[in-house]
PLY file of the C-alpha trace (Angstrom):
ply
format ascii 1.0
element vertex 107
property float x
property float y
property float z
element edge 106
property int vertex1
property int vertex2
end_header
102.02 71.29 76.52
102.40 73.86 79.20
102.60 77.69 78.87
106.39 77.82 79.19
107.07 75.42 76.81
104.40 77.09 74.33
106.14 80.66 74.99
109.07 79.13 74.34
108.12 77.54 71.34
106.74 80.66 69.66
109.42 83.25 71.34
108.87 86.86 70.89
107.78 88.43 68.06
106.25 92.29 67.02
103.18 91.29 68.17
104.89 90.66 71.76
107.64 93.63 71.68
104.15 95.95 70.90
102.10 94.69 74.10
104.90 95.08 75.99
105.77 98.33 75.16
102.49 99.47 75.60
102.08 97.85 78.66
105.06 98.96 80.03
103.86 102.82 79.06
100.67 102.50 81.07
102.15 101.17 83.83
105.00 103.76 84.30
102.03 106.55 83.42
99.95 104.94 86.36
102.77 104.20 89.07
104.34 108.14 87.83
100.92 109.22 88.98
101.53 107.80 92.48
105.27 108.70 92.76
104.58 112.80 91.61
101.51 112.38 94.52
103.85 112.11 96.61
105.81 115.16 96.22
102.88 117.23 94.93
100.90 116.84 98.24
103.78 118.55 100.09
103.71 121.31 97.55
99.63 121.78 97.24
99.19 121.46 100.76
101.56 125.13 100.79
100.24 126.33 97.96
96.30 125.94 98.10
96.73 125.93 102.05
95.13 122.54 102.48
94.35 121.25 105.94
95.72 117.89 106.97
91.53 116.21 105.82
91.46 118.14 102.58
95.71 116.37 101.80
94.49 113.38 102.78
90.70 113.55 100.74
93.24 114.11 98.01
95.97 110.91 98.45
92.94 108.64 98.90
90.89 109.58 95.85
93.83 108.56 94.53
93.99 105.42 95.80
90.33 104.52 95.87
90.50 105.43 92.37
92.93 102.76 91.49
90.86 100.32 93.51
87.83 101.08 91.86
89.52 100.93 88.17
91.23 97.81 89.00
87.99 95.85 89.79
85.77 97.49 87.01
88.89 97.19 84.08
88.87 93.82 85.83
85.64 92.62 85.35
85.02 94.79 82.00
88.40 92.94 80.55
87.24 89.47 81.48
83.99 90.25 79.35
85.04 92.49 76.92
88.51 91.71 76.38
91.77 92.52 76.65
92.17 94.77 74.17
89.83 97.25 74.01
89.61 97.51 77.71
93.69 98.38 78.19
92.82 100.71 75.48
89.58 102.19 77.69
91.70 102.18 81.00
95.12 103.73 79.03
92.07 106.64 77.64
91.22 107.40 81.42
94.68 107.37 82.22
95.45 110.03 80.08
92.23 111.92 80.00
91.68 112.25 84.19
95.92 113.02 84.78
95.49 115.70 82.22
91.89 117.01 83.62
94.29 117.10 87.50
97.22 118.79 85.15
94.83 121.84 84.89
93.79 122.21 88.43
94.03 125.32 90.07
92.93 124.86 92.94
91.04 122.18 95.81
87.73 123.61 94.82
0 1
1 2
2 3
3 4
4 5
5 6
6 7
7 8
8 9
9 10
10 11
11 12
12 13
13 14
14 15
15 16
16 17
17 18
18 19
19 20
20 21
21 22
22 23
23 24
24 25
25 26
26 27
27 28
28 29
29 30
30 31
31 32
32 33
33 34
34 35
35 36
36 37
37 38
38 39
39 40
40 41
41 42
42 43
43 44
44 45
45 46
46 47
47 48
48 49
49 50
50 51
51 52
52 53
53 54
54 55
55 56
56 57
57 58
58 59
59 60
60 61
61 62
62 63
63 64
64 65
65 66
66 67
67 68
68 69
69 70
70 71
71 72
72 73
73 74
74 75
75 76
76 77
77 78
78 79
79 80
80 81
81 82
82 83
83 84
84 85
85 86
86 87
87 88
88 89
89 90
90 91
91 92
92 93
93 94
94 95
95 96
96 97
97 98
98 99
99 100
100 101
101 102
102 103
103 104
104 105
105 106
């Protein structure tokens, strides 16, 4: 049997509507992250009067973060699981865009 025919067979369920839902949340919380960068460098290069390395420091981190989470959530989901690891990855999600909410400043 292949995996179409065995999705099809069992069709969606609550199980299915729940993972996609929260899914769906994580990745609109991560790819929000990179759309507000984009605005917010503009701003906090003004306001914290940023040269063009320290804007740039700040996009990449970014970025390198992302690489860096995609290889070790990666890795850590083929081991661990699934489950738990969306769960980790969703927890830094939340815990490092509210830790940047609260910045003040570059330093």
């Amino acid at each position: 049997i292949s995996i179409e025919d065995a999705v099809s067979q069992l069709g969606m369920g609550r199980f299915q509507y729940r993972i996609f839902v929260a899914a769906g949340l994580c990745f609109a919380a991560d790819a929000m992250e990179v759309f507000l960068l984009s605005f917010l460098s503009t701003v906090l290069t003004v306001r914290w009067d940023l040269t063009d390395a320290q804007t740039a420091m700040m996009i990449s981190s970014v970025f390198f973060g992302e690489i860096i989470g995609t290889l070790f959530f990666g890795k850590l989901g083929d081991g661990w699981g699934r489950r738990p690891t969306f769960l980790l990855a969703a927890t830094f999600i939340a815990v490092f865009g509210l830790l940047f909410a609260f910045t003040v400043n570059y330093a």
